[in-house]
C-alpha positions in Angstrom: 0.0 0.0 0.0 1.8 3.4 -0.9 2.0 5.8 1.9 1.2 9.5 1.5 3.4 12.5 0.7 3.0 14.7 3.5 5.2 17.3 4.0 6.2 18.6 7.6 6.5 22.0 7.9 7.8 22.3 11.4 9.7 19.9 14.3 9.9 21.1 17.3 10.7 25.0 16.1 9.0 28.1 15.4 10.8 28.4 12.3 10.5 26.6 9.4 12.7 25.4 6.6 11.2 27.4 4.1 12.2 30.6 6.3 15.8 29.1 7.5 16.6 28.6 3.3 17.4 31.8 1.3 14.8 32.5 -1.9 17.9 33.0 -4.1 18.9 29.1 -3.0 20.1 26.8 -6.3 17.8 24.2 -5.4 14.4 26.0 -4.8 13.8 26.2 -8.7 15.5 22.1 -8.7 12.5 21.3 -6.5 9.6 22.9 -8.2 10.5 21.0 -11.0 11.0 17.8 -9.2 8.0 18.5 -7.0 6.0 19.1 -10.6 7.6 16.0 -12.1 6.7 13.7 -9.4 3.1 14.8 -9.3 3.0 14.0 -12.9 4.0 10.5 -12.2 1.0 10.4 -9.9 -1.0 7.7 -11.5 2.6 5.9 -12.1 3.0 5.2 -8.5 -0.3 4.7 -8.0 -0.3 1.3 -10.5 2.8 0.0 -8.2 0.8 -0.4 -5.2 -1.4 -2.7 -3.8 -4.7 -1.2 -2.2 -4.0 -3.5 1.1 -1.8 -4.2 3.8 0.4 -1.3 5.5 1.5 1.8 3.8 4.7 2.8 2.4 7.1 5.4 2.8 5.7 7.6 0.0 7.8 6.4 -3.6 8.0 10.8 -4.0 9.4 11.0 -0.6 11.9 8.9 -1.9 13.1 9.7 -4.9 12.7 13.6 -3.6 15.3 12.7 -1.1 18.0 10.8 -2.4 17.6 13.7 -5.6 18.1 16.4 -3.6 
């Protein structure tokens, strides 16, 4: 069963990463695109999984992670 991609905005401080990373960073435009992509593959994902038993670390999680 694929899990969901949640994102968590804060842990355990009032700040959050959006505010700690500068707008002019070289990988804010890298993850709108990957961000875009991965939603595109949507349906993909969605064919990979089985309807039952536990979910999964989301598959855009994932790849999201070990990209950036």
């Amino acid at each position: 069963m694929r899990g969901l991609d949640l994102k968590q905005d804060e842990l355990f401080s009032y700040t959050t990463l959006e505010q700690r990373i500068p707008n002019d960073h070289p990988l804010r435009p890298l993850r709108r695109l990957v961000d875009t992509v991965l939603a595109s593959m949507d349906r993909d994902f969605d064919g990979l999984y089985s309807r039952r038993g536990r979910a999964s670390i989301a598959p855009e999680r994932l790849l999201r992670a070990s990209l950036l």
